[in-house]
N, C-alpha and C positions, 0 to 999 in steps of 0.2 A: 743304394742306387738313387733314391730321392733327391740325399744331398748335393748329387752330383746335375740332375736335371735341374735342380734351382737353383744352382749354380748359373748353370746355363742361362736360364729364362733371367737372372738378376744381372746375367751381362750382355744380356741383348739389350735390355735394357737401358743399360748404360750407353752401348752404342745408339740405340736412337735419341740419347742425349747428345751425344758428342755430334751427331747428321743435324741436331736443332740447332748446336752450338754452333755449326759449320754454315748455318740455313740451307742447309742438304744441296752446298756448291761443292764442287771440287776443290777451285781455286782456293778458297777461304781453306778448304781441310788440307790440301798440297802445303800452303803458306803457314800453318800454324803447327810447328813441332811438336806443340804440348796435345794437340787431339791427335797427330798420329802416334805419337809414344802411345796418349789412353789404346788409341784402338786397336794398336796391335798386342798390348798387354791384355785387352779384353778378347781378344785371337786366339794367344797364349792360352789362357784360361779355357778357353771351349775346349783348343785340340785336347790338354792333360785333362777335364771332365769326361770327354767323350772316352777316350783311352781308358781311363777308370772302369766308366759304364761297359766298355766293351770286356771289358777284362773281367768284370760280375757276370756279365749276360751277352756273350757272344754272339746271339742271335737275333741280338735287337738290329733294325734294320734304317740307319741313317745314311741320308745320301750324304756320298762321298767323304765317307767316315776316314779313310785312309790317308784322302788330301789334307783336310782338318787336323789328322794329327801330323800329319807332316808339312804341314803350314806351321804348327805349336814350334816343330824342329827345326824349322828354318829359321823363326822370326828368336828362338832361345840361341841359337849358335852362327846364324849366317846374316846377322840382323842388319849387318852395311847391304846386303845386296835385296834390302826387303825397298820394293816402288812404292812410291804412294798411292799411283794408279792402278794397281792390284789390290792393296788393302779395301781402297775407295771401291772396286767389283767387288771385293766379297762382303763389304756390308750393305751393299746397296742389294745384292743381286741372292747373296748366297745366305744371308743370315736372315732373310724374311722366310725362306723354304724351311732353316732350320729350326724356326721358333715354331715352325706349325707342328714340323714333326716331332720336337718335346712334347708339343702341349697333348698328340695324339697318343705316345708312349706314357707320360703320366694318368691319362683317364682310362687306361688299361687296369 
């Protein structure tokens, strides 16, 4: 299960590279293809980590573990109808909560 929280924590990571790259604008992240490809591939990545983790230990407790991996589903099979305005919410909004709560589940 380790490999899979630092997984996590090495593409949060990355996304608060791609918010620097962007200077944590919208516009700049809206207009450049190649940071939303990163960010929704660094999406990908959480929901199939999360789904692992949950698949070890069921009763770890992430919020909204289910959208996550069903954000992974969306952005692998329905990736034209993925907004950029939604990506931009969940790393601005959604991915600061999740990096607490790895950092909380690994010092377990």
């Amino acid at each position: 299960m380790l490999k899979y929280l630092l997984d996590i924590e090495s593409v949060v990571s990355e996304i608060e590279l791609i918010k620097l790259k962007a200077n944590n604008d919208f516009s700049v992240f809206k207009s450049d293809l190649i940071l939303r490809r990163a960010a929704e591939r660094d999406l990908e990545i959480i929901g199939e980590a999360i789904r692992n983790i949950l698949a070890i230990e069921p009763t770890i407790e992430i919020t909204s573990a289910k959208n996550i991996i069903g954000l992974r589903n969306l952005i692998s099979h329905a990736y034209y109808s993925i907004e950029p305005e939604m990506i931009w919410g969940i790393i601005q909004h959604n991915i600061p909560t999740l990096s607490g709560e790895i950092l909380k589940i690994k010092s377990r």
